[in-house]
SETI-499155 format. One record per residue: chain; residue in three letters; y, z, x of N, C-alpha, C, O, CB in turn. Coordinates in pm, 1 decimal. Atoms other than C-alpha are relative to their C-alpha. Glycine has a CB too. Layout:
<recs>
[rec "A", "ALA", [Y, Z, X], [Y, Z, X], [Y, Z, X], [Y, Z, X], [Y, Z, X]]
...
</recs>
This chain:
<recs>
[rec "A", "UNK", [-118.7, 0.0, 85.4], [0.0, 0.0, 0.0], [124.3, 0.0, 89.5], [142.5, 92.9, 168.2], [0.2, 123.8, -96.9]]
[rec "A", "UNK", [-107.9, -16.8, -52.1], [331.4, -101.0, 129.9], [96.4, 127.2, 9.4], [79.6, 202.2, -86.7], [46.8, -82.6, -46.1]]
[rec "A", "UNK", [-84.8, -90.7, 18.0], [599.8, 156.2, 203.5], [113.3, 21.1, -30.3], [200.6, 62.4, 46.0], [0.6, 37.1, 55.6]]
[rec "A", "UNK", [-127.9, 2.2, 32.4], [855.3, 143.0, -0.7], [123.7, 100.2, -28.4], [183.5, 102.1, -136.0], [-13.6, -53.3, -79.2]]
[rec "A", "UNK", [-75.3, -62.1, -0.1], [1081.4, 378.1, 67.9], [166.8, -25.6, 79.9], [264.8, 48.7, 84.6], [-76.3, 84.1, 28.4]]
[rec "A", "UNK", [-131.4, 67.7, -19.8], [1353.4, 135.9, 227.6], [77.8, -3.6, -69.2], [40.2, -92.9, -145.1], [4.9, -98.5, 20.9]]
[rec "A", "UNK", [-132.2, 84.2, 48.7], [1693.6, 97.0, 59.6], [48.5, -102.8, 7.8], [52.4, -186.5, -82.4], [82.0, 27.5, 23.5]]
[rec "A", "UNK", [-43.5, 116.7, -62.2], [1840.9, -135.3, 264.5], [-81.1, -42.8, 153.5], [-172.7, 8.9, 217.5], [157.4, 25.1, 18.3]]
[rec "A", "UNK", [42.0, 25.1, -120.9], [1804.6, -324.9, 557.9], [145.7, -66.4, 64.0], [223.6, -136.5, -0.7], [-140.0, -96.5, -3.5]]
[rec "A", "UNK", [-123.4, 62.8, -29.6], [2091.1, -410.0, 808.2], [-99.3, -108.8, 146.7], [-185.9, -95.7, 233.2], [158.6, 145.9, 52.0]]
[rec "A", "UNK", [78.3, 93.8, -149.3], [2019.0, -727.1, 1036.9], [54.8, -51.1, 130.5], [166.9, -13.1, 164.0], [-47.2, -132.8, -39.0]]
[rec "A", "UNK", [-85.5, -32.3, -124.9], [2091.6, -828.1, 1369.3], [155.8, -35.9, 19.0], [233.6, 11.6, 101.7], [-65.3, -66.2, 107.9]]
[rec "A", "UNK", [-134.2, 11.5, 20.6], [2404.6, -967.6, 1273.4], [88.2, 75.9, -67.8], [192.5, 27.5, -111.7], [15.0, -90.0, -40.4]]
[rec "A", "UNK", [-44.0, -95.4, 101.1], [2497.1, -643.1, 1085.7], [2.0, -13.7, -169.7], [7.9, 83.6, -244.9], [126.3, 19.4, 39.0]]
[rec "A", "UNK", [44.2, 1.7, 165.3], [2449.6, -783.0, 712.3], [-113.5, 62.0, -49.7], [-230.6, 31.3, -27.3], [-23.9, -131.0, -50.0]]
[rec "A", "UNK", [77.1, -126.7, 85.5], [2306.3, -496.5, 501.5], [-38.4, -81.3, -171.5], [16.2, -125.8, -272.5], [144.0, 173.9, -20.5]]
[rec "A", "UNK", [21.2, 54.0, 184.6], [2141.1, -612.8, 196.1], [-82.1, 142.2, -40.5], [-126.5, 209.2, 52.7], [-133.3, -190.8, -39.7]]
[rec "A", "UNK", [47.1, -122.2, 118.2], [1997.3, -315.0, -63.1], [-53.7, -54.6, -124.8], [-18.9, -158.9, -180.2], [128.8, 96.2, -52.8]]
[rec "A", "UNK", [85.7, 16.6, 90.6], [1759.4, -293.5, -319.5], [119.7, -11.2, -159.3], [193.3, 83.6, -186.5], [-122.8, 139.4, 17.5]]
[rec "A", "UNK", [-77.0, -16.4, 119.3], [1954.2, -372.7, -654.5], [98.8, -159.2, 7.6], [141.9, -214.6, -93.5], [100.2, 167.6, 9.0]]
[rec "A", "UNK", [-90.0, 71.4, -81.2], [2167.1, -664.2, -397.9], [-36.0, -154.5, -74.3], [-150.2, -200.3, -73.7], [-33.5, 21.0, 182.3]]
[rec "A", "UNK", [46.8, 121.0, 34.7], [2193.6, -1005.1, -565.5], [33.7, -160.2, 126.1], [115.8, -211.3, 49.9], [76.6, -9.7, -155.3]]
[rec "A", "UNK", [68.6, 99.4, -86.9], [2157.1, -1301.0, -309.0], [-28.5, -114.5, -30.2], [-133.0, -129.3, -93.5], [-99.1, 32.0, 36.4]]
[rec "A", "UNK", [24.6, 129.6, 50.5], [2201.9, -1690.1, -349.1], [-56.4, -96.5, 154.9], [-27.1, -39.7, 260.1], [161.8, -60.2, -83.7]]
[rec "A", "UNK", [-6.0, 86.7, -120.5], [2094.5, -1976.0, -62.9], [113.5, -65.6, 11.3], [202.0, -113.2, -59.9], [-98.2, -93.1, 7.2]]
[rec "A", "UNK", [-195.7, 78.7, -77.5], [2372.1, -2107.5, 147.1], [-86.2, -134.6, -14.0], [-161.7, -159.3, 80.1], [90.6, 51.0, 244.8]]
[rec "A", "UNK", [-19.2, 190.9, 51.6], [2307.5, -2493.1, 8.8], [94.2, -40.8, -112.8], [150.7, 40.5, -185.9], [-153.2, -70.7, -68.5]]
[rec "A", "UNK", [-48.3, 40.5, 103.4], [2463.7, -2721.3, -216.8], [-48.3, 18.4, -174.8], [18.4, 59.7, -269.6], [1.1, -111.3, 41.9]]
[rec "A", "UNK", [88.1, 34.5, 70.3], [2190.9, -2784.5, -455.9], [-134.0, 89.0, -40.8], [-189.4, 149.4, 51.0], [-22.1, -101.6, 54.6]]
[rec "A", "UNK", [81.7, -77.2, 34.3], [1923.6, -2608.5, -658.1], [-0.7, 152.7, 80.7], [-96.9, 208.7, 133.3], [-112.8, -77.3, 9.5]]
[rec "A", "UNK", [-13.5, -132.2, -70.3], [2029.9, -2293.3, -513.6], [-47.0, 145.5, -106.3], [-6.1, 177.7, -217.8], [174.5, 7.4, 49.7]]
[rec "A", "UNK", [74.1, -115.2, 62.1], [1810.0, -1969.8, -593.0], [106.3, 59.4, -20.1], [213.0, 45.6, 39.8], [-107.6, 80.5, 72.7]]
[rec "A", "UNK", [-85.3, -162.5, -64.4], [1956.5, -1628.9, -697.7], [-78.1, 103.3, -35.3], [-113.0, 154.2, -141.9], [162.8, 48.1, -69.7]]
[rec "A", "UNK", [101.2, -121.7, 9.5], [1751.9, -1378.6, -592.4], [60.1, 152.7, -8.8], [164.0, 182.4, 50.1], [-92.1, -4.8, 132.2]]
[rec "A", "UNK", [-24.1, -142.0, 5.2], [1765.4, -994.4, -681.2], [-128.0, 54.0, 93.1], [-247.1, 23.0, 90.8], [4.3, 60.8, -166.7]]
[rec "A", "UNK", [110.1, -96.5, -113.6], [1598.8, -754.7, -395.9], [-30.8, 137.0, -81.2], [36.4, 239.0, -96.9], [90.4, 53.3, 179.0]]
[rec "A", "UNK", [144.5, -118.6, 107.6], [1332.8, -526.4, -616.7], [-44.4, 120.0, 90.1], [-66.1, 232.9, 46.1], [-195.5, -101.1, -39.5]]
[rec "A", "UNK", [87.6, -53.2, -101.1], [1191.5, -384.2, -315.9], [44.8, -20.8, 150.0], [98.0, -124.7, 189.1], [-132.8, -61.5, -20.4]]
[rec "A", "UNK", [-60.0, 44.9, -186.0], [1267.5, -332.8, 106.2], [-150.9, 55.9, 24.5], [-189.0, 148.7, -46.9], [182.7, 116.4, 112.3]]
[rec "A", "UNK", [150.9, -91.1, -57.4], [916.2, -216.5, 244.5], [-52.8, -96.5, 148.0], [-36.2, -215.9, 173.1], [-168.2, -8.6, -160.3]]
[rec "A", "UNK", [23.4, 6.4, -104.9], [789.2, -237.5, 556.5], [-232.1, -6.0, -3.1], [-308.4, 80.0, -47.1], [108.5, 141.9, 69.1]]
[rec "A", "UNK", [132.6, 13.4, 25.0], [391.4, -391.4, 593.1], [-30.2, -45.3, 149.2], [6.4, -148.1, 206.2], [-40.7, -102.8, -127.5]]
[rec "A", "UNK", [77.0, 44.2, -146.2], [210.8, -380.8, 933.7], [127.7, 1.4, 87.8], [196.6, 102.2, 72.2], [-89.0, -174.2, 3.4]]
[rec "A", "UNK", [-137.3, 20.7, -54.7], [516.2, -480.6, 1154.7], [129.3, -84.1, -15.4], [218.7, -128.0, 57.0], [-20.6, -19.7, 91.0]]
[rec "A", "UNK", [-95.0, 121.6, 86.5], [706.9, -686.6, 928.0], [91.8, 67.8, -126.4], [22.5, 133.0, -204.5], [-119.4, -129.5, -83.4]]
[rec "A", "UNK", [-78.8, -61.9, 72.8], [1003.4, -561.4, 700.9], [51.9, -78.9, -59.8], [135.6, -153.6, -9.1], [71.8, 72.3, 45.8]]
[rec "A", "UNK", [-7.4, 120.5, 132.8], [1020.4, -767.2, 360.0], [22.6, 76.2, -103.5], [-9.8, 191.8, -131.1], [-139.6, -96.7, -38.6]]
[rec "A", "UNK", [-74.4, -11.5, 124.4], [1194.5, -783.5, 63.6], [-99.6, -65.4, -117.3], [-146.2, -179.2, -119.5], [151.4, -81.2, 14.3]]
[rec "A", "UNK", [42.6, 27.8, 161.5], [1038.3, -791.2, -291.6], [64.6, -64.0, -59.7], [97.9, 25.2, -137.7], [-8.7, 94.4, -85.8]]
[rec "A", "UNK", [-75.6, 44.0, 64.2], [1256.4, -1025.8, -468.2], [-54.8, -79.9, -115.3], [-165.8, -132.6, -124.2], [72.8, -53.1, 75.2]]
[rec "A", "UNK", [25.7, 93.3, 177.9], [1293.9, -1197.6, -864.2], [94.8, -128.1, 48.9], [201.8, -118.5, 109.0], [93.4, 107.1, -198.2]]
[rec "A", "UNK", [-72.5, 129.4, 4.0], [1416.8, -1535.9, -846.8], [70.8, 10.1, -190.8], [7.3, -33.5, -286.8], [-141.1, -157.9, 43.2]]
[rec "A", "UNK", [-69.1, 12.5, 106.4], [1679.1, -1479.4, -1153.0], [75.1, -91.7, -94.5], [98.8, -83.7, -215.0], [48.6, 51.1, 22.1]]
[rec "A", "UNK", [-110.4, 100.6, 18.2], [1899.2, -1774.6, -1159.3], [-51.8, -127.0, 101.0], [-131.5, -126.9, 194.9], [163.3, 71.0, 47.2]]
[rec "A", "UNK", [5.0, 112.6, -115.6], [1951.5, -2159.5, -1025.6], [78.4, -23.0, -55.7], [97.1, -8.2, -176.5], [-97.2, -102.7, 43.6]]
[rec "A", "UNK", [-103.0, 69.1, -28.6], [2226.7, -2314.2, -935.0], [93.2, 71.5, -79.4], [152.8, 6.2, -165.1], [-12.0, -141.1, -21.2]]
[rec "A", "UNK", [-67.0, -124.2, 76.8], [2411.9, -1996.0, -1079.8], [-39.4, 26.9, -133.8], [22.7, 130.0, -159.4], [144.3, -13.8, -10.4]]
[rec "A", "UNK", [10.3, -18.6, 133.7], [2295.9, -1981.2, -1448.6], [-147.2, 40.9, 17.2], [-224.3, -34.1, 77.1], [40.0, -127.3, -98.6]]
[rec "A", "UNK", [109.0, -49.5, 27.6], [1989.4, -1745.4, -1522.5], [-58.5, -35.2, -51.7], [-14.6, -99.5, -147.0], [-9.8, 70.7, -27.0]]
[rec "A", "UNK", [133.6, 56.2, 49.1], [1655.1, -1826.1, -1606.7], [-68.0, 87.1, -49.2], [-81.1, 201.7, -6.3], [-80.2, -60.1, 88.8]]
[rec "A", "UNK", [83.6, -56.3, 67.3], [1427.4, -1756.2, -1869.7], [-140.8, 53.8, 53.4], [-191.8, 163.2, 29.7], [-9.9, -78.2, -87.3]]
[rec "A", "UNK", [100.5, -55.2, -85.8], [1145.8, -1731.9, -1667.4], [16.0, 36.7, 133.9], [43.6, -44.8, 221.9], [-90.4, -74.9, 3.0]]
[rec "A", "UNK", [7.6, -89.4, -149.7], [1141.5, -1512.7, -1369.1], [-68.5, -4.7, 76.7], [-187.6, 5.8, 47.5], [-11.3, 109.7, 7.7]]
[rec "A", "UNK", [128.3, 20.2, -126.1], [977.7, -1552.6, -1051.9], [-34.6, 126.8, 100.3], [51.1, 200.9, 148.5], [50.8, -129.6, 116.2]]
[rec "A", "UNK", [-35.3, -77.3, -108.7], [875.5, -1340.9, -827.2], [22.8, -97.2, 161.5], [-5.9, -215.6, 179.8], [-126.5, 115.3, 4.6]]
[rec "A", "UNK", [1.1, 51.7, -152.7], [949.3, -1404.2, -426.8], [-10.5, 86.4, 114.6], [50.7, 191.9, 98.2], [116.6, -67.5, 28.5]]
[rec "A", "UNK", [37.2, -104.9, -127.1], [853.1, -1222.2, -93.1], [47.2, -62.5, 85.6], [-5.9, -170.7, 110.6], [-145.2, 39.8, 41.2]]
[rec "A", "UNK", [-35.3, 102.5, -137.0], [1060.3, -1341.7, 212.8], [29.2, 196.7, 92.6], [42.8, 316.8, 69.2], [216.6, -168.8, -30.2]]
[rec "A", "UNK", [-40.3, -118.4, -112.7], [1122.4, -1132.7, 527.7], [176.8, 50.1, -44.3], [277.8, 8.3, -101.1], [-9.3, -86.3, 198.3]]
[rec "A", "UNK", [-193.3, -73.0, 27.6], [1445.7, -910.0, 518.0], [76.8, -48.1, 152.0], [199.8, -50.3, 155.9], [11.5, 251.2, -11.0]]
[rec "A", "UNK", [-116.4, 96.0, -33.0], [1552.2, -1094.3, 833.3], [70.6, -78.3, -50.7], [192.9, -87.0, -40.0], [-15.5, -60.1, 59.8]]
[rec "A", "UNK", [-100.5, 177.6, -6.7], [1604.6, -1456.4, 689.9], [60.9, 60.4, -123.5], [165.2, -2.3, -142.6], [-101.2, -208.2, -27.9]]
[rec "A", "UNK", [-118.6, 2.4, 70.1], [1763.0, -1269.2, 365.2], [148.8, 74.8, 97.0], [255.8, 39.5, 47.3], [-42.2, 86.1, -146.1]]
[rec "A", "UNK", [-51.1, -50.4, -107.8], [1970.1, -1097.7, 631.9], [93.4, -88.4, 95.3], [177.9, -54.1, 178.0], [-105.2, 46.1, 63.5]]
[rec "A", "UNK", [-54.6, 132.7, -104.1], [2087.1, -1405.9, 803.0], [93.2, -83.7, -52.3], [142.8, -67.2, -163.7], [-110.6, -103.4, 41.8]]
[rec "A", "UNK", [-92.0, 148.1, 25.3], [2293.4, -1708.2, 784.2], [4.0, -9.6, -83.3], [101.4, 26.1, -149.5], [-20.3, -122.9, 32.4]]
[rec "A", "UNK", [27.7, 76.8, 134.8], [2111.2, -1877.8, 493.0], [16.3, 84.9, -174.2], [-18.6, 50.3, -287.1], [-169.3, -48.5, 24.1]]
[rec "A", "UNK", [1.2, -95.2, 111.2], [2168.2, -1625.4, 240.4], [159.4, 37.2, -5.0], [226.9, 80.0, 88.6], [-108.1, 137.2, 28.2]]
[rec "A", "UNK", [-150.3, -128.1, 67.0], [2516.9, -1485.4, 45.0], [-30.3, 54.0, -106.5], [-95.6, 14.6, -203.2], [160.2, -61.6, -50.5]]
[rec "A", "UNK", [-7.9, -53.6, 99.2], [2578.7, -1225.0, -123.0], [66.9, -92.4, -111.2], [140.9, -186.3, -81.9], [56.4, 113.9, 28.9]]
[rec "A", "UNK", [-33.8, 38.3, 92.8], [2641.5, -1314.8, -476.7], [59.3, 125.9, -109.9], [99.9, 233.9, -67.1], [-105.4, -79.5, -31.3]]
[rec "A", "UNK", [-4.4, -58.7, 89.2], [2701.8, -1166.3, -825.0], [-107.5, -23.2, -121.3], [-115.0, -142.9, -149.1], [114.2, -13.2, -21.2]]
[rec "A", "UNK", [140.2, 37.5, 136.0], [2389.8, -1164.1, -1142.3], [57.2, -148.3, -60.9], [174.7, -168.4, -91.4], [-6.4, 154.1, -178.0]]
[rec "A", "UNK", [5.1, 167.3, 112.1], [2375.4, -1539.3, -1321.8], [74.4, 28.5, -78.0], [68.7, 142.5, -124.3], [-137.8, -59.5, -93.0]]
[rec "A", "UNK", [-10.1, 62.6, 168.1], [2533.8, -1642.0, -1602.0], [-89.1, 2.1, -81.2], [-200.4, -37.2, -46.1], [22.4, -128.8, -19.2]]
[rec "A", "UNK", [104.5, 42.3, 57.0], [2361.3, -1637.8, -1867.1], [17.9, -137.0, -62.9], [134.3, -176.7, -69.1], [-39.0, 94.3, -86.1]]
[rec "A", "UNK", [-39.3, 126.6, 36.6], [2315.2, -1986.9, -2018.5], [75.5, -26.7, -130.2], [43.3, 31.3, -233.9], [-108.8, -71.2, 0.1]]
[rec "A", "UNK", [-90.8, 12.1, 140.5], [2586.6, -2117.4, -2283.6], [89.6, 113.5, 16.7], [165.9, 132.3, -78.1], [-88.7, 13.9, -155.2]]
[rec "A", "UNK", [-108.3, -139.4, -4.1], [2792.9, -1783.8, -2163.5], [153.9, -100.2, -43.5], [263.2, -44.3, -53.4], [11.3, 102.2, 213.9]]
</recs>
């Protein structure tokens, strides 16, 4: 069983993301927006639990889940965001 007792995670470039933290991909196009569910730490690897909530800013009916390392949300390719739209808002 993972150990989830992480909050956050800060990465080597100092960006802190936290459990609750919403999170889009730095692209143009079909861009996720993930919410971080979970920070836990498995074997020697420290990953984020995340829902895929939204694309291309407007929330989705169906929810995904996603598991990426808490570096690459941590990094470059990732901004903070704010929760979707909902659709027709």
């Amino acid at each position: 069983m993972p150990d989830t007792s992480m909050t956050t995670y800060t990465g080597r470039r100092g960006n802190t993301i936290a459990v609750g933290d919403h999170l889009r991909d730095k692209r143009d196009h079909n861009t996720r927006t993930l919410r971080v569910d979970a920070i836990y730490e498995i074997r020697a690897d420290i990953r984020a639990a995340c829902t895929v909530v939204g694309v291309d800013g407007v929330a989705i009916a169906k929810t995904r889940a996603a598991d990426l390392t808490a570096v690459s949300l941590a990094g470059p390719m990732f901004l903070p965001t704010t929760a979707p739209a909902a659709p027709n808002a």
